[in-house]
N, C-alpha and C positions, 0 to 999 in steps of 0.2 A: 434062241437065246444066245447072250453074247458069249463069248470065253474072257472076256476084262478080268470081272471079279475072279475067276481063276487060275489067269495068268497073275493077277493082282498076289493073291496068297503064295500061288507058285514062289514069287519074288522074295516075300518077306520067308517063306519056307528055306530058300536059297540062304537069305541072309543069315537068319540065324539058328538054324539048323533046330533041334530038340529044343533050344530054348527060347523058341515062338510059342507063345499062351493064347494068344486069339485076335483075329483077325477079325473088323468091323467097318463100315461103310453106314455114313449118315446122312443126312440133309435137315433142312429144316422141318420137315414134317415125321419122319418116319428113319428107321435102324435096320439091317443086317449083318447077324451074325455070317460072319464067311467060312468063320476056321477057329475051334475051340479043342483047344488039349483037356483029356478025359478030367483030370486032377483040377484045373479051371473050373468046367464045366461044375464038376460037383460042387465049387465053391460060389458060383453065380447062381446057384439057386437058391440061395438064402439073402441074397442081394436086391435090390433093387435097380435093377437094368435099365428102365425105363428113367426112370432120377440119375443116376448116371449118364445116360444118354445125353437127356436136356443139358447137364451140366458142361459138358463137352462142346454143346450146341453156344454156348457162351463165346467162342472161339469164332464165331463168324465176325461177332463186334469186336473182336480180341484183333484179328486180321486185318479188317477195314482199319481201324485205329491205329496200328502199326504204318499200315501202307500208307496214312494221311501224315503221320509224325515225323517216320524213317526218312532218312534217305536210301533207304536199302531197300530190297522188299522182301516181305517174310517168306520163310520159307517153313520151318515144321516148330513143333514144342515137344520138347521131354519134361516127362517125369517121373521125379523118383522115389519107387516106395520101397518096404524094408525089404520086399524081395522081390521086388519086380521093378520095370522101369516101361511106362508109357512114353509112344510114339505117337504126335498128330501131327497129321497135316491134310490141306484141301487142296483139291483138283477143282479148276474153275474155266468157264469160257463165258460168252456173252451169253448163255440161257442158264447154265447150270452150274450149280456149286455144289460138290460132294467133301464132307471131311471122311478120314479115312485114318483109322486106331488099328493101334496092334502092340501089344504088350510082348517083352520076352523077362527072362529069370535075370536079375540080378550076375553079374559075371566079374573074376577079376580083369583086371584091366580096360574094362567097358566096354562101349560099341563105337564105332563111325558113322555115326546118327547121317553128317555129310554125305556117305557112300552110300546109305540105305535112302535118302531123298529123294539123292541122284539114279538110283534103282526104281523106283516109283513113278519119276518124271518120264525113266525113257518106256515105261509098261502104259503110263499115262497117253505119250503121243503116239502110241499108236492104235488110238480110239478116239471118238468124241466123247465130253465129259459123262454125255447122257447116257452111254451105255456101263457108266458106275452107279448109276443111281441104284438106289435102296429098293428093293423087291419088301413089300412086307413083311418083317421077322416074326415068326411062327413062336420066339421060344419066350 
């Protein structure tokens, strides 16, 4: 089995230390959880993971449609809720496309969403896409 996915978490663990909430890996078929703080956890089970998931999964036509528009090319999405703030972004090569979520707390003065991409991309090349892909999520 590969170490990606746990060099992957490793990364985001680097980045933001206690206020990482969980780490996830998806594709168009299937999700894995990587990395869930206990206090998350308790709160994802009254949730619908699965519906979230798909919803996330929206982000594939979200990318293409940037990448046809821009002249730039995309690189990740934030979002922000009242105490948390999502991270997405995909790892892609000519067979595989993985998105890849991780939430942390809410903080003054924010994150460098830029330096945490740039963190991703360089954990990123040093694998092929496919050994991100989604193992079946057991939860």
């Amino acid at each position: 089995m590969s170490d990606a996915p746990d060099r992957l978490v490793t990364t985001f663990e680097d980045y933001g230390g206690e206020s990482l909430r969980d780490v996830w890996l998806f594709d168009q078929w299937t999700h894995q959880q990587l990395y869930t703080r206990d206090d998350v956890a308790s709160a994802l089970e009254a949730l619908d993971v699965d519906g979230f998931v798909d919803n996330e999964r929206y982000g594939y036509v979200t990318r293409d449609t940037y990448e046809a528009l821009y002249y730039a090319e995309y690189a990740y999405t934030v979002r922000g809720f009242d105490t948390f703030e999502q991270f997405r972004t995909f790892l892609a090569d000519e067979e595989d496309r993985v998105g890849v979520l991780a939430s942390f707390d809410r903080r003054d003065g924010g994150y460098d969403w830029g330096a945490l991409h740039e963190s991703v991309l360089a954990v990123a090349e040093d694998y092929p896409v496919a050994e991100f892909v989604p193992a079946e999520d057991e939860t």
